[in-house]
PDBQT receptor file of N, H, CA, C and O in Angstrom, charges set to zero:
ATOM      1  N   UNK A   1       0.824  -1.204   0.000  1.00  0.00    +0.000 N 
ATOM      2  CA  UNK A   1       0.000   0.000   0.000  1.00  0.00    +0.000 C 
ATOM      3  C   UNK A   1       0.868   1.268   0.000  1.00  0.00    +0.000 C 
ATOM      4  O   UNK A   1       0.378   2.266  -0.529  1.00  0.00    +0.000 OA
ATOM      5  N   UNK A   2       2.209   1.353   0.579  1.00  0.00    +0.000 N 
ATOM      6  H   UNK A   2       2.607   0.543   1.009  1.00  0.00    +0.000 HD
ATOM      7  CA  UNK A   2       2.640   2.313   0.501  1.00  0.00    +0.000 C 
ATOM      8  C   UNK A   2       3.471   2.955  -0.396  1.00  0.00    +0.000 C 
ATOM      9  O   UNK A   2       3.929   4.092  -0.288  1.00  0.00    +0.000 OA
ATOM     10  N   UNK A   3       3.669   2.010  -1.458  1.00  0.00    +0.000 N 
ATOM     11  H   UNK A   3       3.296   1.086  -1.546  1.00  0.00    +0.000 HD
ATOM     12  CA  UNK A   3       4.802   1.870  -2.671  1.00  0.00    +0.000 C 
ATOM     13  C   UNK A   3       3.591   2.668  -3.249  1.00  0.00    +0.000 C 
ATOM     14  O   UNK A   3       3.824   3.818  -3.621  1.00  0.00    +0.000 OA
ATOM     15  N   UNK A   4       2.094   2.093  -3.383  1.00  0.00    +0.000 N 
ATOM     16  H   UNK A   4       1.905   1.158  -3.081  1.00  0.00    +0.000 HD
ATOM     17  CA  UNK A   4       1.564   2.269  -4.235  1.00  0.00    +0.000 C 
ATOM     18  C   UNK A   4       1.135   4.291  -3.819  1.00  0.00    +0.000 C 
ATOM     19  O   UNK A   4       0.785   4.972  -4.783  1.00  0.00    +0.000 OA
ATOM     20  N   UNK A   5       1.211   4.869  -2.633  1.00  0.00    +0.000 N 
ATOM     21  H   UNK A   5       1.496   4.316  -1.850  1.00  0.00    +0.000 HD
ATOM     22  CA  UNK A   5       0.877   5.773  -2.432  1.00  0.00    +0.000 C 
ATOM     23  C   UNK A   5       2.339   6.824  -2.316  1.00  0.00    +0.000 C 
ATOM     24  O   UNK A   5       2.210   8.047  -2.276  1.00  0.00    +0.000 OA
ATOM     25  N   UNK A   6       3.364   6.317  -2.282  1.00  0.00    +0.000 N 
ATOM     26  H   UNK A   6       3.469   5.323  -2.314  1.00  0.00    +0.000 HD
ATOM     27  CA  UNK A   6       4.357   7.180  -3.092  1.00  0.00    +0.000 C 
ATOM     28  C   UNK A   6       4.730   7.029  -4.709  1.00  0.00    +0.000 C 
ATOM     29  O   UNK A   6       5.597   7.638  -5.336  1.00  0.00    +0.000 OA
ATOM     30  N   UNK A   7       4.031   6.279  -5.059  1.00  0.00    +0.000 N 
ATOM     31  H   UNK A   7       3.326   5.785  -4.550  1.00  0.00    +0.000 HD
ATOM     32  CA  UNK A   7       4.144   6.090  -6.604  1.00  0.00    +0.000 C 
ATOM     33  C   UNK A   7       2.897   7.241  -6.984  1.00  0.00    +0.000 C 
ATOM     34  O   UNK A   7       3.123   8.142  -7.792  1.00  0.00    +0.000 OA
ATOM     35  N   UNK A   8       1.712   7.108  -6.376  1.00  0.00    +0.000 N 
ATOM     36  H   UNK A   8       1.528   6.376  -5.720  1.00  0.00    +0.000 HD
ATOM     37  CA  UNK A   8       0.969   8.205  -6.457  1.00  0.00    +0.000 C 
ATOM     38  C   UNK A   8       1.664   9.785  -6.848  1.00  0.00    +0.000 C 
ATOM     39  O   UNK A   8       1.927  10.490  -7.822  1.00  0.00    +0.000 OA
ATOM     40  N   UNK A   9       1.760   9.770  -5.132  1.00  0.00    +0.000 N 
ATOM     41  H   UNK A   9       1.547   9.197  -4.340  1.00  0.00    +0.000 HD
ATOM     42  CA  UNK A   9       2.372  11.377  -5.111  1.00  0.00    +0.000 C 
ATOM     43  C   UNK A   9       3.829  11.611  -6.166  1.00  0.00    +0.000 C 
ATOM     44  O   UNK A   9       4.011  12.772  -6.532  1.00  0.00    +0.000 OA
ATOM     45  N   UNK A  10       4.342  11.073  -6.409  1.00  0.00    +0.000 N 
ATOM     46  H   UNK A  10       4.195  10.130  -6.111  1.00  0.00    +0.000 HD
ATOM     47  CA  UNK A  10       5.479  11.220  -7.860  1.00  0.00    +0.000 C 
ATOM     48  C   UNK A  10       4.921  11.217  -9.148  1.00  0.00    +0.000 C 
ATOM     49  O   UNK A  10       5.645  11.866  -9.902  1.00  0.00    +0.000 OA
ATOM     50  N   UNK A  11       3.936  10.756  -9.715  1.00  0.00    +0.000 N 
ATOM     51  H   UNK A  11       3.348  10.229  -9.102  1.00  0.00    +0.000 HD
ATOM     52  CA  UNK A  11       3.440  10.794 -10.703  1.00  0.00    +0.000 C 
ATOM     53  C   UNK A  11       2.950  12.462 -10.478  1.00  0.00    +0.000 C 
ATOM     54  O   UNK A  11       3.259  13.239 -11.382  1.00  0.00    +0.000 OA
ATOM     55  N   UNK A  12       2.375  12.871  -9.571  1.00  0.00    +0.000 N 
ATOM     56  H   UNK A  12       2.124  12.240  -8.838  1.00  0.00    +0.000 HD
ATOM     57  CA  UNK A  12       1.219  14.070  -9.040  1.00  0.00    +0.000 C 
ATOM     58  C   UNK A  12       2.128  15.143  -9.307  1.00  0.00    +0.000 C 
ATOM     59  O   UNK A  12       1.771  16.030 -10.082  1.00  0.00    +0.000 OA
ATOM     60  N   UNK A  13       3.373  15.184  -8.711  1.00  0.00    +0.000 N 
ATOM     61  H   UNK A  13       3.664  14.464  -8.081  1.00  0.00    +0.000 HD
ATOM     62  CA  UNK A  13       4.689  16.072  -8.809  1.00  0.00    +0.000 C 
ATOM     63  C   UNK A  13       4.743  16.094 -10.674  1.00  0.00    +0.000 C 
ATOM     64  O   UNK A  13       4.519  17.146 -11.272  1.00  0.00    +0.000 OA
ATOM     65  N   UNK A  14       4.997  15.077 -11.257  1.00  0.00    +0.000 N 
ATOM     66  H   UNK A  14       5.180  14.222 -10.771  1.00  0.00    +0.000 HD
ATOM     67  CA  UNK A  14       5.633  14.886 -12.270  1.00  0.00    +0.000 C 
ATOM     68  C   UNK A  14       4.615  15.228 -13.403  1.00  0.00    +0.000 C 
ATOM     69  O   UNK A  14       5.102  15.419 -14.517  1.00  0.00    +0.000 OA
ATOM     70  N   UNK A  15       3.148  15.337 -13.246  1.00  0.00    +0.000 N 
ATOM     71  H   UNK A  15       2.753  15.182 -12.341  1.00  0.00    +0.000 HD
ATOM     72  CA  UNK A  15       2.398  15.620 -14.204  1.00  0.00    +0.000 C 
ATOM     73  C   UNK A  15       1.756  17.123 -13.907  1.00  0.00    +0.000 C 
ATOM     74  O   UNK A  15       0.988  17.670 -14.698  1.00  0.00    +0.000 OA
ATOM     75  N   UNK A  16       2.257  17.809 -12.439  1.00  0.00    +0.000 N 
ATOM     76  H   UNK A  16       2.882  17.364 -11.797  1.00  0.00    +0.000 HD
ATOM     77  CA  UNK A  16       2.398  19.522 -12.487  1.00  0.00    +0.000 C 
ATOM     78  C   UNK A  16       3.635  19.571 -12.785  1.00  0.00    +0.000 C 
ATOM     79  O   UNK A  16       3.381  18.368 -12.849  1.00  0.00    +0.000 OA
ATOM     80  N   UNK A  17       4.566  19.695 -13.001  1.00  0.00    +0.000 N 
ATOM     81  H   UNK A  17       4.772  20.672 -12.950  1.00  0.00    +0.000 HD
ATOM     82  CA  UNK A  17       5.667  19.411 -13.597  1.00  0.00    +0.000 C 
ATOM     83  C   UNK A  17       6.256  19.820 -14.954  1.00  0.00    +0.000 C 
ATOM     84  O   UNK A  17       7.186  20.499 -15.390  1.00  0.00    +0.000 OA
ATOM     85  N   UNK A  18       5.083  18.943 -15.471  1.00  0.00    +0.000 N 
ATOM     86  H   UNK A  18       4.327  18.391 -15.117  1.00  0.00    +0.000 HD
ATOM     87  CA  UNK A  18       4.941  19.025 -17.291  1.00  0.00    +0.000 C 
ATOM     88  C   UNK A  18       4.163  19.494 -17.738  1.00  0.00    +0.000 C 
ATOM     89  O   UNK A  18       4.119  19.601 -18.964  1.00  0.00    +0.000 OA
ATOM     90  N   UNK A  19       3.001  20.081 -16.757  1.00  0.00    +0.000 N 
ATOM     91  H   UNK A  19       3.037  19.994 -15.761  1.00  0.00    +0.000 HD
ATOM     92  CA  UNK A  19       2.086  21.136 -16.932  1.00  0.00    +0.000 C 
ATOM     93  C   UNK A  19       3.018  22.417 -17.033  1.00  0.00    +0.000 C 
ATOM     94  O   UNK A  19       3.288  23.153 -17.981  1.00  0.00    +0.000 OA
ATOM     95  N   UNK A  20       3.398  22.409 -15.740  1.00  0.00    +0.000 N 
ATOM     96  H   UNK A  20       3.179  21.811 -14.970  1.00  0.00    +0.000 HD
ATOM     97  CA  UNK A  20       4.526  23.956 -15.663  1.00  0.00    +0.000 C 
ATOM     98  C   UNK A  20       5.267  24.256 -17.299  1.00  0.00    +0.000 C 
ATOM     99  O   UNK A  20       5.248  25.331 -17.899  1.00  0.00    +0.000 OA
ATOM    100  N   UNK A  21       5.857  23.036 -17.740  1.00  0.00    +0.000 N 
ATOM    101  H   UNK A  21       5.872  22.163 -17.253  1.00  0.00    +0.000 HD
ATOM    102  CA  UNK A  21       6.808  23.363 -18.935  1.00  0.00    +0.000 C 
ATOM    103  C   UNK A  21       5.663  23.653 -20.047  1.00  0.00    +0.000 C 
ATOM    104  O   UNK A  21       5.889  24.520 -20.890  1.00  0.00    +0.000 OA
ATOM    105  N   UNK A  22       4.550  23.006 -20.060  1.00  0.00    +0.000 N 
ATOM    106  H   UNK A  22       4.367  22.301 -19.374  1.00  0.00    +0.000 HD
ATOM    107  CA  UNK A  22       3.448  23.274 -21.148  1.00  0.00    +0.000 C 
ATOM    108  C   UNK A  22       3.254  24.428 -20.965  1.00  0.00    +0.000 C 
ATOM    109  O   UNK A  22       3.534  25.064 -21.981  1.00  0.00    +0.000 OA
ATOM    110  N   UNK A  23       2.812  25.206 -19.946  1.00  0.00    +0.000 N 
ATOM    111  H   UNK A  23       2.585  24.689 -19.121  1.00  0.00    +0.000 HD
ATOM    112  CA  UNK A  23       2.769  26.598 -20.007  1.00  0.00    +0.000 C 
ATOM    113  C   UNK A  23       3.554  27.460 -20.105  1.00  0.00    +0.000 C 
ATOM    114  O   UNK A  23       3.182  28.633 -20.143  1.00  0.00    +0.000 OA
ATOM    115  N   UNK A  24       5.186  27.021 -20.190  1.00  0.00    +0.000 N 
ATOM    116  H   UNK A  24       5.489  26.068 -20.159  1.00  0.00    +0.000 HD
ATOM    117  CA  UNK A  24       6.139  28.084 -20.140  1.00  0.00    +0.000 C 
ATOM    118  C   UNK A  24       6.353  28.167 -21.691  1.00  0.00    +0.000 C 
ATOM    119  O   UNK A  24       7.107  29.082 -22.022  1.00  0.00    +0.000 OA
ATOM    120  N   UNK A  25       5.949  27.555 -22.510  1.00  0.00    +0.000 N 
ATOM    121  H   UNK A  25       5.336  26.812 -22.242  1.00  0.00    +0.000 HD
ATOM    122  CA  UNK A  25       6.599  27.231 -23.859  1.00  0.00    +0.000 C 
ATOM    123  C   UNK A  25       5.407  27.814 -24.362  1.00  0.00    +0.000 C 
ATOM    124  O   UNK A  25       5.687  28.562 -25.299  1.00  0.00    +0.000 OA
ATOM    125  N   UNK A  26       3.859  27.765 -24.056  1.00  0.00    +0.000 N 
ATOM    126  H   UNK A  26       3.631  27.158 -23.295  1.00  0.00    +0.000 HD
ATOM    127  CA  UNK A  26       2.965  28.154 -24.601  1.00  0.00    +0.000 C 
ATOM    128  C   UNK A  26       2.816  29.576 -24.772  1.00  0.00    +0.000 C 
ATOM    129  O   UNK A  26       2.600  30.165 -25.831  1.00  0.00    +0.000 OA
ATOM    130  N   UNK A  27       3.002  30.236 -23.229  1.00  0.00    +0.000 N 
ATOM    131  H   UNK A  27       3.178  29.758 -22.369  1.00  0.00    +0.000 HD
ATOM    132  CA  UNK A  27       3.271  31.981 -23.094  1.00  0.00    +0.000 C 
ATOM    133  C   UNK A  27       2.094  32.073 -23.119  1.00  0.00    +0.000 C 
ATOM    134  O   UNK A  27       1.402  31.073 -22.931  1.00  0.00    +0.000 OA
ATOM    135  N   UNK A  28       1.405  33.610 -23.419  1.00  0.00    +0.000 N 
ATOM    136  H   UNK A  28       1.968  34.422 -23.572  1.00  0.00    +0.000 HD
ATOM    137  CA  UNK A  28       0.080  34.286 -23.614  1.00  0.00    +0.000 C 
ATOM    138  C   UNK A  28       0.214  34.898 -22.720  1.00  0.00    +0.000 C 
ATOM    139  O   UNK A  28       1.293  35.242 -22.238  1.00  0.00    +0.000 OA
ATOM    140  N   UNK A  29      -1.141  35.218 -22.223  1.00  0.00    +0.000 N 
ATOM    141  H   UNK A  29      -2.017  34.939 -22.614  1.00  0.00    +0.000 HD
ATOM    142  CA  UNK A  29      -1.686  36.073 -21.129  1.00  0.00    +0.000 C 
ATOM    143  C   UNK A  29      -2.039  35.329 -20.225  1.00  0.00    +0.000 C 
ATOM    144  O   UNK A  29      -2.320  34.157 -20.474  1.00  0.00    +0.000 OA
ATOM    145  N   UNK A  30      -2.115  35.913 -18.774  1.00  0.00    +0.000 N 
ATOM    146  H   UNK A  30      -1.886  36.865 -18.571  1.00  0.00    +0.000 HD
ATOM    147  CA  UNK A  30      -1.714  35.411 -17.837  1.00  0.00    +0.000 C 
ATOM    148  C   UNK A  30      -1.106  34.053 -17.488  1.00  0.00    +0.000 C 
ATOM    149  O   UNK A  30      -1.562  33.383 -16.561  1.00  0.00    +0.000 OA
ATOM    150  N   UNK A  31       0.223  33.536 -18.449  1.00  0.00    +0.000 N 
ATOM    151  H   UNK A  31       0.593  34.080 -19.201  1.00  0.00    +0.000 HD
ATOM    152  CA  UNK A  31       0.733  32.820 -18.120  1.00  0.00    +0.000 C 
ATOM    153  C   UNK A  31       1.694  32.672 -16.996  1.00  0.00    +0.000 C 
ATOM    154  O   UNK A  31       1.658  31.641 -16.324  1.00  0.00    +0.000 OA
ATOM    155  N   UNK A  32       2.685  33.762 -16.693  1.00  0.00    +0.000 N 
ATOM    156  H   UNK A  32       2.714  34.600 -17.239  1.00  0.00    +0.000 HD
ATOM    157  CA  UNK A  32       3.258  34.288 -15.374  1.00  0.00    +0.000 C 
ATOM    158  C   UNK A  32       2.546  34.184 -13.876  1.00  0.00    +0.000 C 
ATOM    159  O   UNK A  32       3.110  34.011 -12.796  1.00  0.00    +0.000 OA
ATOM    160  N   UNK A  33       1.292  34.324 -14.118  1.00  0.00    +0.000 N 
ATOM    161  H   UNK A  33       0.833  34.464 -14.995  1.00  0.00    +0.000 HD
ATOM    162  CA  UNK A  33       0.489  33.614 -13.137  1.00  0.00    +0.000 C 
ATOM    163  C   UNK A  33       0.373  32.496 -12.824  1.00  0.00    +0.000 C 
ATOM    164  O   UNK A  33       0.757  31.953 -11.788  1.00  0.00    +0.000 OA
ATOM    165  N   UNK A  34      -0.231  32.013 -13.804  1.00  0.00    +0.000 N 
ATOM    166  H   UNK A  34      -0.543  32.454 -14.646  1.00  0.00    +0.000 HD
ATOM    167  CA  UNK A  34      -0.159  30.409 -14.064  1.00  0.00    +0.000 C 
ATOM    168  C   UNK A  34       0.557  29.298 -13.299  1.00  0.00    +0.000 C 
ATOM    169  O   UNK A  34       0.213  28.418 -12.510  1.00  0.00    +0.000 OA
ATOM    170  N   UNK A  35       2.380  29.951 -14.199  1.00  0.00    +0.000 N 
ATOM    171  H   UNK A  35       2.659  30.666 -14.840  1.00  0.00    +0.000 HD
ATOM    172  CA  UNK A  35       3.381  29.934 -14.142  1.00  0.00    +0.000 C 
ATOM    173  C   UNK A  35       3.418  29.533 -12.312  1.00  0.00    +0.000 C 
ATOM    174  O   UNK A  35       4.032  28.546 -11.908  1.00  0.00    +0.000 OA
ATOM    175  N   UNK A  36       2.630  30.516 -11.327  1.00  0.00    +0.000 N 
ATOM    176  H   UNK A  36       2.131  31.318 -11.654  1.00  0.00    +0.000 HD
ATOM    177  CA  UNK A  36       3.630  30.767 -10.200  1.00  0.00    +0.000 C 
ATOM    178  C   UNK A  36       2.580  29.946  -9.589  1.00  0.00    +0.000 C 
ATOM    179  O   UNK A  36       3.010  29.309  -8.628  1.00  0.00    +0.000 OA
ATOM    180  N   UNK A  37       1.140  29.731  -9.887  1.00  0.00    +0.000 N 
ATOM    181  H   UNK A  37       0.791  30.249 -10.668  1.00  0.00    +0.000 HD
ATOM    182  CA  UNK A  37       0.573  28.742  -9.017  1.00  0.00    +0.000 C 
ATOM    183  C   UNK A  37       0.758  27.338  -9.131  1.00  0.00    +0.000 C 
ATOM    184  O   UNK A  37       0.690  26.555  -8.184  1.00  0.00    +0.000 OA
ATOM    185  N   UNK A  38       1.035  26.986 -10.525  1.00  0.00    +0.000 N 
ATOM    186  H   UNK A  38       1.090  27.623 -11.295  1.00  0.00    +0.000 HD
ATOM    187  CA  UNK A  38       1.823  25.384 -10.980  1.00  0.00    +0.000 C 
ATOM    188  C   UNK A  38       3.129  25.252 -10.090  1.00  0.00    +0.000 C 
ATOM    189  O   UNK A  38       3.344  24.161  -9.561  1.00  0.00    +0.000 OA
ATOM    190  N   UNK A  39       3.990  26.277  -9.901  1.00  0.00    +0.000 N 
ATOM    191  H   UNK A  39       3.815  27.162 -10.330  1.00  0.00    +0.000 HD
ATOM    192  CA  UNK A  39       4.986  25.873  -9.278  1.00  0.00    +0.000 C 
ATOM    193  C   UNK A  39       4.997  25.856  -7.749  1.00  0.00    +0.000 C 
ATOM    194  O   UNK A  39       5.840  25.341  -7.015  1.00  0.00    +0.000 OA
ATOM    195  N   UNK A  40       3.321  26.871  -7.253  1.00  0.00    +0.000 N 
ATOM    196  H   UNK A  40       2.637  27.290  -7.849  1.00  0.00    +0.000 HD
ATOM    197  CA  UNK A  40       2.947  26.429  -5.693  1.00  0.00    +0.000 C 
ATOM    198  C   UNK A  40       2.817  25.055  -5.601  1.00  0.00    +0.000 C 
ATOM    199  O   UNK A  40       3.347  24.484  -4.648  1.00  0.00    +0.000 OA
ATOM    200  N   UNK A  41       2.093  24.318  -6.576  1.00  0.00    +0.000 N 
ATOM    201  H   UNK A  41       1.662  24.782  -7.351  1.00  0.00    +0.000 HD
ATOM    202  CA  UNK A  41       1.659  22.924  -6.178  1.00  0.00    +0.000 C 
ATOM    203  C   UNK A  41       2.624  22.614  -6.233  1.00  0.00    +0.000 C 
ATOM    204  O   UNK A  41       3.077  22.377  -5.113  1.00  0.00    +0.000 OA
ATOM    205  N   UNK A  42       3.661  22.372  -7.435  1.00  0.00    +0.000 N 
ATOM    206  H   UNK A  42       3.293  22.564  -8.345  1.00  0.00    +0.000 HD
ATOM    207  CA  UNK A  42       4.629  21.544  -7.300  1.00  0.00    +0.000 C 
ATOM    208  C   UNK A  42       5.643  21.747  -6.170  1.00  0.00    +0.000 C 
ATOM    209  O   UNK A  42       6.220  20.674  -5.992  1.00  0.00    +0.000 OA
ATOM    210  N   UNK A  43       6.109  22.728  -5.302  1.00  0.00    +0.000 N 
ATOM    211  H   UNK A  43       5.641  23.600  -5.446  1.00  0.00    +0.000 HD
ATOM    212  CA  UNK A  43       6.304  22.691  -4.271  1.00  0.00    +0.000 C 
ATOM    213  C   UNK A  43       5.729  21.724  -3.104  1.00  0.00    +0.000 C 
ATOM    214  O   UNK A  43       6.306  21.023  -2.273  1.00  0.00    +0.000 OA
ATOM    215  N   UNK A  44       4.474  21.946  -3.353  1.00  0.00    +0.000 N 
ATOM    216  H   UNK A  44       4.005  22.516  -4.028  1.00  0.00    +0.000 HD
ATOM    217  CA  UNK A  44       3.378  21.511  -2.022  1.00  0.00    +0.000 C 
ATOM    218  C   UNK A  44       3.370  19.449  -1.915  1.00  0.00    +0.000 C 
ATOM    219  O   UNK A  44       3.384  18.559  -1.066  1.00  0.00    +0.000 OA
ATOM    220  N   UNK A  45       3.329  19.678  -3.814  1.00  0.00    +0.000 N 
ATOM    221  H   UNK A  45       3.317  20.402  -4.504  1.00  0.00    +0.000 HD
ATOM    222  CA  UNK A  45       3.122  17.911  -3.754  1.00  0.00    +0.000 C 
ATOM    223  C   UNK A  45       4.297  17.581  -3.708  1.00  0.00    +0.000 C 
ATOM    224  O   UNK A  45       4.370  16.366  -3.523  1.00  0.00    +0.000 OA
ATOM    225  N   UNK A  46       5.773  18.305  -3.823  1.00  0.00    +0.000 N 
ATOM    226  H   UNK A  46       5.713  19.292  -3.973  1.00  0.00    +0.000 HD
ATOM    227  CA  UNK A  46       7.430  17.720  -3.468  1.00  0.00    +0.000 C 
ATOM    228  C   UNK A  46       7.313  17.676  -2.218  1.00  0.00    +0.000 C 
ATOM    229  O   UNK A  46       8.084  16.845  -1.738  1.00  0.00    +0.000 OA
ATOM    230  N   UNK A  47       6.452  18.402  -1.184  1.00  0.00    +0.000 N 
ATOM    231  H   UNK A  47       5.826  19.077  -1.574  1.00  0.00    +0.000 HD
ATOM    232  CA  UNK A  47       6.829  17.943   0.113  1.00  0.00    +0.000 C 
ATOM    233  C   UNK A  47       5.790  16.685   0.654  1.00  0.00    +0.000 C 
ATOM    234  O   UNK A  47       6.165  15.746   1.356  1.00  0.00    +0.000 OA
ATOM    235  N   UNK A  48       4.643  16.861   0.242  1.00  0.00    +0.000 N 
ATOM    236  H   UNK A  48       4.338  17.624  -0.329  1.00  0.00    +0.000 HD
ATOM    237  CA  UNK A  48       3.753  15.706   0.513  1.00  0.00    +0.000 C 
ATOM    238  C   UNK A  48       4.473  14.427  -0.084  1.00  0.00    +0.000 C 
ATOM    239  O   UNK A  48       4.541  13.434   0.641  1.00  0.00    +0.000 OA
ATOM    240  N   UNK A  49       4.963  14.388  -1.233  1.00  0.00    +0.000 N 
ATOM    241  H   UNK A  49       4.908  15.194  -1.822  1.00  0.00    +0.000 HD
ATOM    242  CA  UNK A  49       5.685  12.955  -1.552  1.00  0.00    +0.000 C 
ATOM    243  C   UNK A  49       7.172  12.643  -0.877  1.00  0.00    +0.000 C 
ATOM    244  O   UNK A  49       7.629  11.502  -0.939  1.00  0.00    +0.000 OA
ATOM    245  N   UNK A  50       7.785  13.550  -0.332  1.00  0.00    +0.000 N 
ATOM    246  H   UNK A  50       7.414  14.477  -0.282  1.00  0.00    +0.000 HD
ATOM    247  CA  UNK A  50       8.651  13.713   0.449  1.00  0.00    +0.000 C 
ATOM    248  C   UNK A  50       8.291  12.501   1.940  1.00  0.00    +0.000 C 
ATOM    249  O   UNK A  50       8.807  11.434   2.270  1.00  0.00    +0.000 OA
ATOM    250  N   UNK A  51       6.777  13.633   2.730  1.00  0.00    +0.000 N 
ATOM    251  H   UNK A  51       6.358  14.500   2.461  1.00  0.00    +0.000 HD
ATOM    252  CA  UNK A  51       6.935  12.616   3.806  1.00  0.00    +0.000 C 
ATOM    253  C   UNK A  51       5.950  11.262   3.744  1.00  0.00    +0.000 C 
ATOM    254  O   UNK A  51       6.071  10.268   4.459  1.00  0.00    +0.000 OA
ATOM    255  N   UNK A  52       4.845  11.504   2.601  1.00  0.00    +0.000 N 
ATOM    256  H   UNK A  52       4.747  12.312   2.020  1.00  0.00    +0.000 HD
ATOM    257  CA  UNK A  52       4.612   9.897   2.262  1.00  0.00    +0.000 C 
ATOM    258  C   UNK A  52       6.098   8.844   2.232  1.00  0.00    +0.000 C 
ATOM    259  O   UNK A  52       6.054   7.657   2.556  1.00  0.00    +0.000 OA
ATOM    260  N   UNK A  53       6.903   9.295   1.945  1.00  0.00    +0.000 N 
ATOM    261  H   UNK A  53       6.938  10.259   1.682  1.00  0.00    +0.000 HD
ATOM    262  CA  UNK A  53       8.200   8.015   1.442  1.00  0.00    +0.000 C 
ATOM    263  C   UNK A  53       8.697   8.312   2.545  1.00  0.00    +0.000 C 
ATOM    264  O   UNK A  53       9.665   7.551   2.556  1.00  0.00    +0.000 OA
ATOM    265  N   UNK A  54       8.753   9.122   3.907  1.00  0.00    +0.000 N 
ATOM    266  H   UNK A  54       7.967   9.740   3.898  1.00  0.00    +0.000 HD
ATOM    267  CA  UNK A  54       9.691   9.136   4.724  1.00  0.00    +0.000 C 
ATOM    268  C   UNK A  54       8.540   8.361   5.726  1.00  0.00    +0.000 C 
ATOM    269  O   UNK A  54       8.854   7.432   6.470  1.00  0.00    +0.000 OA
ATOM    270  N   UNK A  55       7.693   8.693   5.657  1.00  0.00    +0.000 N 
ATOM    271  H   UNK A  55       7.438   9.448   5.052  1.00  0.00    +0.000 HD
ATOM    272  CA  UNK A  55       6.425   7.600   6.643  1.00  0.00    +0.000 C 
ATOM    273  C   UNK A  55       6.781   6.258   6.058  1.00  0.00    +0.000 C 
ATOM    274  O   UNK A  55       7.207   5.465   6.898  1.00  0.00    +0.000 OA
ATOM    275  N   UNK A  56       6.691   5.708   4.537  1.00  0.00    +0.000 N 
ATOM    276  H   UNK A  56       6.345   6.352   3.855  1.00  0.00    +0.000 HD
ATOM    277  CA  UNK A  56       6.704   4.553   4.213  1.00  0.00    +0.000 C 
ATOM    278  C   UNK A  56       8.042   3.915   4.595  1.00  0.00    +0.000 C 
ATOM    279  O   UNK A  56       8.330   2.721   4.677  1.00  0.00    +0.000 OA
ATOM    280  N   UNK A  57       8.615   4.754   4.760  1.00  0.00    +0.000 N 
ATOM    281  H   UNK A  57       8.380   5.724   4.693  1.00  0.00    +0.000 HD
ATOM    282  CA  UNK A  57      10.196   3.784   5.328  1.00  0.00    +0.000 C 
ATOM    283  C   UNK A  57      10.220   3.882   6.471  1.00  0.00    +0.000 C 
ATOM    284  O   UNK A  57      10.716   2.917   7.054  1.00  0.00    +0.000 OA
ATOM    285  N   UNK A  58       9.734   5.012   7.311  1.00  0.00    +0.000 N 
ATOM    286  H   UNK A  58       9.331   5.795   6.838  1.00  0.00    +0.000 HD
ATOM    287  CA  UNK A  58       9.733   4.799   8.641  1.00  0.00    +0.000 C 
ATOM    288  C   UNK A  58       8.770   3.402   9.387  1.00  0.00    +0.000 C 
ATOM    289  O   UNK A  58       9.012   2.782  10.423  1.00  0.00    +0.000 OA
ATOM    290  N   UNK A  59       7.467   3.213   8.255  1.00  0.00    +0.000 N 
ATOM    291  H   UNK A  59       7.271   3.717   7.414  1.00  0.00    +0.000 HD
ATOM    292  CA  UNK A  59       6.587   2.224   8.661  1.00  0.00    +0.000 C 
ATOM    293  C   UNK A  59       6.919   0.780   8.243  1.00  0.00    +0.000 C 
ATOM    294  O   UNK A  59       6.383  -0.235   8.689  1.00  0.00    +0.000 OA
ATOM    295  N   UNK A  60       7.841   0.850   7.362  1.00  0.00    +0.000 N 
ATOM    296  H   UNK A  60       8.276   1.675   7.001  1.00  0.00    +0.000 HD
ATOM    297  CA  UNK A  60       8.867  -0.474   6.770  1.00  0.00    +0.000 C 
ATOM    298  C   UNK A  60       9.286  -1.207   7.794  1.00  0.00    +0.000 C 
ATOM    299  O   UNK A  60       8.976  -2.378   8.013  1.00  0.00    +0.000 OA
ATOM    300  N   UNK A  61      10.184  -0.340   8.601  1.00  0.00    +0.000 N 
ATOM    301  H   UNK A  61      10.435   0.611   8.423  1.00  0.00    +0.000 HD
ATOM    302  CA  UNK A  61      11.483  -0.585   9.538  1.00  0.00    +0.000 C 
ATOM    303  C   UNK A  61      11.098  -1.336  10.800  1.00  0.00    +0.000 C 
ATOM    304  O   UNK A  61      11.831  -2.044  11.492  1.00  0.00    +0.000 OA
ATOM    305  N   UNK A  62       9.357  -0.952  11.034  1.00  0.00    +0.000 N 
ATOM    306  H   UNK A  62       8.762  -0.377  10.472  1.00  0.00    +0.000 HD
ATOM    307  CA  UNK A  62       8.908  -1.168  12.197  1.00  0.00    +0.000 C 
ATOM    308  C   UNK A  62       8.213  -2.694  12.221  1.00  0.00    +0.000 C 
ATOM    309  O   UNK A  62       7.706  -3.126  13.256  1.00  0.00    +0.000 OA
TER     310      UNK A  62
């Protein structure tokens, strides 16, 4: 269960990710916006997949 819920959150990272680059290449109007809330999430879901995998190894060990 827990492979399968950090495999989750990495895909989640990785498909705002490639959203971010879709919009940087696309440009227009309010893309700079865009731009800065794609890279809030991807912040937000690098730390959520962060401690999913640090729970899943901590819950491994035990």
């Amino acid at each position: 269960m827990s492979n399968i819920l950090v495999l989750v959150a990495a895909v989640a990272v990785f498909l705002v990710l490639i959203a971010g680059f879709i919009n940087m290449f696309r440009g227009g109007a309010g893309a700079m916006q865009r731009s800065q809330t794609l890279m809030r999430w991807r912040v937000g879901l690098q730390f959520l997949a962060l401690i999913i995998a640090l729970a899943a190894l901590y819950f491994k060990g035990r």
